[in-house]
Structures are given as structure tokens and as C-alpha cells.
C-alpha positions as CSV (number, residue, x, y, z in Angstrom):
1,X,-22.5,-27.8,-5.3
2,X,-24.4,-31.0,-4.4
3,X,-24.3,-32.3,-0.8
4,X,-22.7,-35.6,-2.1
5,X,-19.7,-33.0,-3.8
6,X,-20.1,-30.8,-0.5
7,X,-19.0,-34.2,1.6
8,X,-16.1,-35.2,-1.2
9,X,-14.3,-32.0,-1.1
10,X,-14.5,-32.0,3.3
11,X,-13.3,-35.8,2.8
12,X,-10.0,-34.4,0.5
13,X,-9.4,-31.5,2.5
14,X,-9.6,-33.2,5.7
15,X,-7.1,-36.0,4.2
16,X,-4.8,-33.4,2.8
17,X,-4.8,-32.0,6.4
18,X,-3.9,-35.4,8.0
19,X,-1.2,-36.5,5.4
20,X,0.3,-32.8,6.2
21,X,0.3,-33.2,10.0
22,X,1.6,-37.0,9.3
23,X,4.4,-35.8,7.6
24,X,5.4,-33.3,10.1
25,X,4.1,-30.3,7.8
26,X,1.1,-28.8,9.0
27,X,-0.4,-27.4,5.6
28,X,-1.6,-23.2,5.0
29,X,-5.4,-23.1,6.1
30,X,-8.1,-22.6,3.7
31,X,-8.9,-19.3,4.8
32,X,-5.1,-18.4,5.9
33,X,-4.5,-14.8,4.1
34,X,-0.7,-14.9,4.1
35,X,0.0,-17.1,1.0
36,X,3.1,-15.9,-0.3
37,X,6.6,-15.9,0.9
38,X,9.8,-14.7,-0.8
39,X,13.2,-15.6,-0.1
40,X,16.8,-14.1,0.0
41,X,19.9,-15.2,-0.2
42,X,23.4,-13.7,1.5
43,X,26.4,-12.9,0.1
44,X,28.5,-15.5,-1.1
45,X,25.5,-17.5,-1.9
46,X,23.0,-18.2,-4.3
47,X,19.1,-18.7,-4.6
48,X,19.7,-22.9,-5.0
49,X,20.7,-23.1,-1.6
50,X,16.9,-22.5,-0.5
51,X,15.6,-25.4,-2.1
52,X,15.0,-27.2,1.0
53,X,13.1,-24.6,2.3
54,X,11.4,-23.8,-1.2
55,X,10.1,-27.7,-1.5
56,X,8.9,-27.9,1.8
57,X,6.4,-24.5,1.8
58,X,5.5,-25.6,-1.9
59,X,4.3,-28.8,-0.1
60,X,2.4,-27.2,2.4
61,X,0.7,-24.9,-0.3
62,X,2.7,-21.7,-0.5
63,X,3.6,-19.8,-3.2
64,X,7.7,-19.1,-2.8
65,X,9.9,-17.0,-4.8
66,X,13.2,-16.7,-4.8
67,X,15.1,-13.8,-5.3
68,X,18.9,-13.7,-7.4
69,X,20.6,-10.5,-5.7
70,X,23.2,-9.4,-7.6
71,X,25.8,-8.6,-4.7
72,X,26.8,-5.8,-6.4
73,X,25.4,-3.0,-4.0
74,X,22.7,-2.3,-1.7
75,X,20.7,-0.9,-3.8
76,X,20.8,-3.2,-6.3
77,X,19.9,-5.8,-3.7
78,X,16.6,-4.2,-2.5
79,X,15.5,-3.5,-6.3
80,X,15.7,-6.9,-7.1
81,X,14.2,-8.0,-3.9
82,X,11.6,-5.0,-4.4
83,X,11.2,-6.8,-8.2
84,X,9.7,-10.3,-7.0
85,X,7.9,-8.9,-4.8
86,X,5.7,-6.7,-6.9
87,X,4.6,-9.8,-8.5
88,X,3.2,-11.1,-5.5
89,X,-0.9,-11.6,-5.1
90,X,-1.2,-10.6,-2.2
91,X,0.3,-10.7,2.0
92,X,3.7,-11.8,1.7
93,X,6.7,-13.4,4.2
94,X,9.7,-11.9,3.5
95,X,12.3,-13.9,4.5
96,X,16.8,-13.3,4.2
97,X,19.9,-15.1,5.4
98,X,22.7,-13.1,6.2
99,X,23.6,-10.3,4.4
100,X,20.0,-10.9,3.1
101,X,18.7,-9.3,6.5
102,X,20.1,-6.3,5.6
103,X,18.1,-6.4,2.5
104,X,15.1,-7.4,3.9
105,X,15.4,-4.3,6.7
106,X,15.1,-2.1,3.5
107,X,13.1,-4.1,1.1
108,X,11.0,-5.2,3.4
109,X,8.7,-1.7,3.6
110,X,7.1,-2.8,0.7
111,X,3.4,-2.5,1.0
112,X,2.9,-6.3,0.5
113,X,5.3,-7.1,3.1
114,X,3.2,-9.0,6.1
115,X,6.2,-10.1,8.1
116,X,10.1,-11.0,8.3
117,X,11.6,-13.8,8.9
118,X,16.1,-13.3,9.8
119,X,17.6,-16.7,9.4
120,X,20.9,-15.9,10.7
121,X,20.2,-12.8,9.7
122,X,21.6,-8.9,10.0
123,X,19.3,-6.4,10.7
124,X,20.3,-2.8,10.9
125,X,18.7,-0.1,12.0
126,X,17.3,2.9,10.2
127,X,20.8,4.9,9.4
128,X,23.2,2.0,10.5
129,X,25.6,0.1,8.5
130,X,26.0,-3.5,7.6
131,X,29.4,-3.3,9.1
132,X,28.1,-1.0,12.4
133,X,26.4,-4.6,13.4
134,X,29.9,-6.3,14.0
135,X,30.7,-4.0,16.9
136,X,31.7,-5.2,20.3
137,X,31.3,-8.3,19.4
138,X,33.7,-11.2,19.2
139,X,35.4,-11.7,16.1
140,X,35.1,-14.7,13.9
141,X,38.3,-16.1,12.5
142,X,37.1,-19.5,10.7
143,X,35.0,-16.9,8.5
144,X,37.9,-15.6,6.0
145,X,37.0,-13.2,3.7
146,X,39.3,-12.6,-0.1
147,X,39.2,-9.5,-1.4
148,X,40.5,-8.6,-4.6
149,X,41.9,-5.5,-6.0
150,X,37.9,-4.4,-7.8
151,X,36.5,-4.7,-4.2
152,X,34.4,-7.7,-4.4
153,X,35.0,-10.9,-1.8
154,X,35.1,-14.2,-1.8
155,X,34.8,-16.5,1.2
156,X,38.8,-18.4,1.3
157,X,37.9,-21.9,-0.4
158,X,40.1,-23.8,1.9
159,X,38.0,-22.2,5.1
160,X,35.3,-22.2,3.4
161,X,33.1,-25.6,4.9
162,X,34.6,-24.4,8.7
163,X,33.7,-21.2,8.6
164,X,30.5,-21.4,6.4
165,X,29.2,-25.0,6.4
166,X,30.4,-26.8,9.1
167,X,27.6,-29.3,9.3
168,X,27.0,-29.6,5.4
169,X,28.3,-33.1,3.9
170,X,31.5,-32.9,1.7
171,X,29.7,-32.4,-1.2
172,X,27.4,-29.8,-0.2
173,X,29.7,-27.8,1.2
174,X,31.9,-27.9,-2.1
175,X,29.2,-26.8,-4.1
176,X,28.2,-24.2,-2.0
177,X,32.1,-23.3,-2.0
178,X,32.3,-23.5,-5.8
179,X,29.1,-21.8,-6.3
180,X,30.0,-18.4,-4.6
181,X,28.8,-14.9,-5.4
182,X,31.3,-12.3,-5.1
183,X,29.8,-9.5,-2.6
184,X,31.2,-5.4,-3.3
185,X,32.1,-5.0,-0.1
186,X,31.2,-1.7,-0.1
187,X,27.8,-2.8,0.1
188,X,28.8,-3.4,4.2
189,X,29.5,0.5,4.5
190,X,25.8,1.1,2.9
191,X,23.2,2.7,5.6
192,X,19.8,1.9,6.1
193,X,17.0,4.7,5.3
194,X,14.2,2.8,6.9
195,X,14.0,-0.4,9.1
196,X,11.4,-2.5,8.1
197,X,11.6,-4.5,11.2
198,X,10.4,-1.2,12.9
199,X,7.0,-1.2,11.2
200,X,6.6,-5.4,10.5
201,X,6.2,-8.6,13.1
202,X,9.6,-10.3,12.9
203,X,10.9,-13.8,13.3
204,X,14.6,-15.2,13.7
205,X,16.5,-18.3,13.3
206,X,19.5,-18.4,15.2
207,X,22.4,-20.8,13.9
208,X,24.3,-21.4,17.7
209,X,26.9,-22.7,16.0
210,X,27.6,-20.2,13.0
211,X,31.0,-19.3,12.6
212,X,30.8,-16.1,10.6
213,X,28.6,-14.2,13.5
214,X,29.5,-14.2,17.2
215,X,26.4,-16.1,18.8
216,X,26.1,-12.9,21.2
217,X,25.5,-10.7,17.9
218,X,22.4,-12.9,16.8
219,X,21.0,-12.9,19.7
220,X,21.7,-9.0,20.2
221,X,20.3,-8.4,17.1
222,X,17.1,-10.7,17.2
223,X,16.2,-9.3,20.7
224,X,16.4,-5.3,19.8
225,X,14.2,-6.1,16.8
226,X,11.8,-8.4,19.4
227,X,11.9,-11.3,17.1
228,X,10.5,-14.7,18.0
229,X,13.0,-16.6,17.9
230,X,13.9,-19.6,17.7
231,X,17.6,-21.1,18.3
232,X,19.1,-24.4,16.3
233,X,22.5,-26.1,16.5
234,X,23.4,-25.2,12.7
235,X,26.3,-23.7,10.8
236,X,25.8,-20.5,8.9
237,X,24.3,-22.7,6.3
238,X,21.6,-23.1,8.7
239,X,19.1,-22.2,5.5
240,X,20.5,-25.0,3.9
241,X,21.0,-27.7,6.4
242,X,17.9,-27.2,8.5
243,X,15.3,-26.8,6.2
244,X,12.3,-28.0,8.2
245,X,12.7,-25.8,11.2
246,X,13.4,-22.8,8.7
247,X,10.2,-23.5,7.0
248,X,8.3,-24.0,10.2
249,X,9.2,-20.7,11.4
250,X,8.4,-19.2,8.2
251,X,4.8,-21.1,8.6
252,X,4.2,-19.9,12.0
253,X,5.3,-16.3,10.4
254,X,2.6,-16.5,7.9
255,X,-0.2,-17.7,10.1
256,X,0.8,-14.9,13.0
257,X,1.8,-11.7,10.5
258,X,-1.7,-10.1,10.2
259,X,-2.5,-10.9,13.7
260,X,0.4,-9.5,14.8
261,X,0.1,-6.3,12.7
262,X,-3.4,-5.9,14.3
């Protein structure tokens, strides 16, 4: 490379830098080896929810997945979780809302697993249950759960923007509400084998205002995994409807995971 290319490509990347810090996203360093970060979705949800989140790491230079669990078990969760992330070039963030802390704890002992992030998440311990988490805690009445005679739930569609999406406009909290996935509800009586949080740096976002955990539970939860945390005013949609601080807490994942591990 000449020195006149030498000063071009320092003039771009130094440009690229400003423009990210101008627009309030602070872009992945050059030599930054946690690239890759892979999302997942709760139950009653989809994957579209994280697009956000998804446009926002994409701008800063990340390479973001997805993942479509199927709700129908556990299991079935973590394989598809486990799936996505065998495609993955390297050091990944793995990152779930909700129920998709639970999949996370499990999924997350993959070897390319850097670091978790729990955005309003559950996290389980290593032989605990999904449903073991709601104990002692206050219970959460807008949050209405329908479940039919096969076993699968729906969240009630006319409680559905108080107790999911409080803070959502109209029309993003019907699509949200018209786009549920059933859960088996079983999956809630599932047991951990192995907490990934034991073995992997961990991060939470904590929604104060969601409505299907009592705030006391998140924090619970966030504290005996020793999460950084950090705390927004945000319904349970809080993946949805606060996308920047989601994805800044998922940067600051990536940049601390293999420091953190050392």
C-alpha cells in the first residue's frame, strides 16, 4: 500500500469513526474481536420485533443473526438457537428477551459464546425451572396468559398492549398482538442442565416498568447472575421500544466479553 493510499484509508476510517460518534453510535473497532452477536426472541414474540436493535448493530458494523425459536419446547429452543450460532465466524454476543434468557442460560455454553446479554430476561440456574423464577415475588395481573386445551398460550389480545406493550404506539402494539407465537407451556416446567451465565460475563437490561415480571424479580435475577446492568423506563417490549440503549449495552458487551473472560 502506497503512503498516499496509507493516508486515504486513515482519512475514511477516521470519518466513519466521527459520523458514528455523531450519530450517537460509537462503531466496532478495527481490531475489536467480538464481531458477531445473535439475538432471541421470548415467547409470544417473534424475531421482527428486534429490528431496531438488528439495524442499529448492522450500522455500527456487526454481524447480527436472529434466531426463529419455535416455542414448542426447551429443547427445541436451544437447538435452534445452538443452529445460528454454529454459523458464526468467530466470538459471539448472545443476547435473549424473556423467555429467551432461559434459552440463552442453556444455549449459551456454546463454545462461540463470548458473553450474554438478558434484556428483560429469565435466567435460571443450573437444575431450576422457568417457572421456579416467579417465586416470592409479586404477581403480575396485566400480563394474562390463554391457554388452550393442546397446552400452548397466548398472551389475552384485549390485555395484551397493558401488560406487554404499554409504551408501544397503537399500531405497534397490534402487530405485536396479532403476530404472537403460541409458547407450550410446559416449556416453563423445563430444568436447566447447565447455566451459561455461570461460566460467561453477563449483561442486563432491566424494563422498570414491565408488567409481566415483578421489577423485584429482574433485579433478583440480574444481581445473583452479577450482570451489569443497566435499568430503563420500558414495557416488556423494552427490545422493541428502546432500541438504542439495547444495542448500546450489547456494544459495551462485545467490547468487554474477552476482557472479562480473562
Amino acid at each position: 500500500m502506497t503512503s498516499k493510499s496509507k493516508t486515504l484509508l486513515t482519512a475514511a476510517v477516521t470519518a466513519a469513526t466521527l459520523a458514528g460518534a455523531a450519530s450517537g453510535q460509537e462503531r466496532i473497532a478495527p481490531d475489536q474481536a467480538v464481531r458477531n452477536v445473535v439475538l432471541v426472541h421470548g415467547a409470544f414474540a417473534d424475531g421482527s420485533g428486534w429490528r431496531g436493535v438488528y439495524d442499529r448493530l448492522t450500522a455500527r458494523g456487526y454481524r447480527v443473526f436472529i434466531v426463529q425459536n419455535p416455542l414448542t419446547s426447551l429443547a427445541d429452543d436451544v437447538a435452534a438457537t445452538r443452529r445460528v450460532l454454529d454459523r458464526q465466524d468467530g466470538p459471539t454476543i448472545l443476547v435473549g428477551h424473556s423467555w429467551g434468557g432461559t434459552v440463552i442460560t442453556e444455549a449459551g455454553n456454546h463454545p462461540k459464546v463470548a458473553g450474554l446479554v438478558y434484556v428483560s430476561a429469565l435466567s435460571p440456574d443450573t437444575g431450576e425451572t422457568t417457572a421456579r423464577q416467579y417465586e416470592g415475588f409479586a404477581p403480575t395481573p396485566e400480563f394474562v396468559i390463554d391457554v388452550g386445551s393442546d397446552g400452548y398460550g397466548f398472551l389475552d389480545p384485549d390485555k395484551f398492549k397493558a401488560g406487554f406493550a404499554h409504551d408501544a404506539s397503537d399500531a405497534d402494539a397490534a402487530f405485536l398482538r396479532d403476530t404472537q407465537v403460541p409458547i407450550n407451556m410446559s416449556a416453563f416446567s423445563t430444568a436447566i442442565e447447565e447455566a451459561a451465565w455461570r461460566t460467561r460475563p453477563s449483561w442486563a437490561v432491566i424494563a422498570t416498568e414491565d408488567k409481566a415480571f415483578d421489577l423485584a424479580m429482574l433485579r433478583h435475577m440480574a444481581n445473583r447472575i452479577g450482570a451489569k446492568v443497566v435499568e430503563v423506563p420500558a414495557s416488556h417490549a423494552v427490545f422493541m421500544t428502546q432500541p438504542d440503549i439495547v444495542a448500546d449495552t450489547i456494544h459495551r458487551a462485545a467490547q468487554g466479553a474477552l476482557a472479562a473472560a480473562k
